[in-house]
C-alpha positions in Angstrom: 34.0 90.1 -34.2 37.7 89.3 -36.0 40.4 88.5 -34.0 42.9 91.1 -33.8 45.9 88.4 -33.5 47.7 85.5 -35.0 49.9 82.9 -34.1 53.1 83.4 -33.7 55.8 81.3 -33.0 58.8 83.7 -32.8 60.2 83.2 -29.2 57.9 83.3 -26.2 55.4 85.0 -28.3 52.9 83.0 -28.9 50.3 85.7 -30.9 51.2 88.9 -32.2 48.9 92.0 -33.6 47.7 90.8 -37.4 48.4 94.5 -38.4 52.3 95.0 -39.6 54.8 97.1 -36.7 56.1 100.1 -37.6 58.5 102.4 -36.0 57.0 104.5 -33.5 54.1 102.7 -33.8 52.4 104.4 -31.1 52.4 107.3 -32.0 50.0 105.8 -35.0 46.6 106.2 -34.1 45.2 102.4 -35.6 48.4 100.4 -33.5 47.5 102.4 -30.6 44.0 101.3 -31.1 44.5 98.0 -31.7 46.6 97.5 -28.4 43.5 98.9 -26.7 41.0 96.2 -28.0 43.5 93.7 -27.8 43.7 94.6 -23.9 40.1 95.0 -23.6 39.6 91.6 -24.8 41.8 90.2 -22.8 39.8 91.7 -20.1 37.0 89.9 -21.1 37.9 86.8 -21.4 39.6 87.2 -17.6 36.0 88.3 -16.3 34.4 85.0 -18.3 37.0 83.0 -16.2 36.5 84.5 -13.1 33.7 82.6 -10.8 30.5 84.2 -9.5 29.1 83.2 -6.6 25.8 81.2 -6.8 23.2 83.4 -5.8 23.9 86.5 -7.7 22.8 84.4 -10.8 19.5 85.9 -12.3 17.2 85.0 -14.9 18.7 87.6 -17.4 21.9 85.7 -17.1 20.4 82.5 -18.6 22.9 79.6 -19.3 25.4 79.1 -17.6 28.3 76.8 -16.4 27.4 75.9 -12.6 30.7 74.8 -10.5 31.1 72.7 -7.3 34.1 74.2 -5.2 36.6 72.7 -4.7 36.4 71.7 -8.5 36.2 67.4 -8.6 34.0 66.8 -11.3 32.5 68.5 -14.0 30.5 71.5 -14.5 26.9 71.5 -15.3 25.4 73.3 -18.0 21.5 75.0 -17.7 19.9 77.0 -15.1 18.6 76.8 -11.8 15.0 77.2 -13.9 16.1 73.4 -15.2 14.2 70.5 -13.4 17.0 68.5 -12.8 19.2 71.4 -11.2 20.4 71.7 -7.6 20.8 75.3 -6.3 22.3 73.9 -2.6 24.4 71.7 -4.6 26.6 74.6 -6.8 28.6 77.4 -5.4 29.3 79.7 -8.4 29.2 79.9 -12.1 30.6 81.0 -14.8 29.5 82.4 -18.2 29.5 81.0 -21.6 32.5 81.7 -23.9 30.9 82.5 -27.2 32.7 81.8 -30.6 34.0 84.9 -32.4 31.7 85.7 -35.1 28.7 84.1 -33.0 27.5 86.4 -30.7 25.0 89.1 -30.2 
């Protein structure tokens, strides 16, 4: 996947759309589309940050980052199928952030 921004360091705007503005650009079909992916991704990356509780992980889900609320050390990394994991020991988990480019 390419990313859709780029840095930007005019103001308190720290990323901006890679394509160039225009005027009325929403009335153009490709700005229009690009602020709906952009928003969609942003989506994503919220539900990759937001915590799942411990048992609705399933096998499909694979590796994961496990968390011990309240948070005071660090995550582990596996699945419950590893040896050395402790299912009455983590309360929810979180999903892998894969690199652009990288994924399936």
């Amino acid at each position: 996947m390419e990313r859709l921004t780029e840095k930007d360091n005019i103001g308190a705007f720290h990323y901006r759309l890679k394509r160039k503005h225009k005027s009325n650009e929403f009335n153009d079909y490709d700005a229009f589309f690009d602020y709906h992916m952009a928003v969609k991704r942003l989506g994503e990356l919220e539900d990759l940050l937001e915590p799942i509780p411990a048992d609705e992980w399933h096998e499909d889900d694979g590796d994961v980052i496990w968390w011990k609320f309240p948070i005071d050390e660090p995550p582990y990394l596996g699945s419950p199928l590893d040896k050395k994991f402790r299912f009455d020991y983590y309360t929810h988990f979180t999903r892998f952030l894969i690199p652009l480019g990288y994924g399936g």
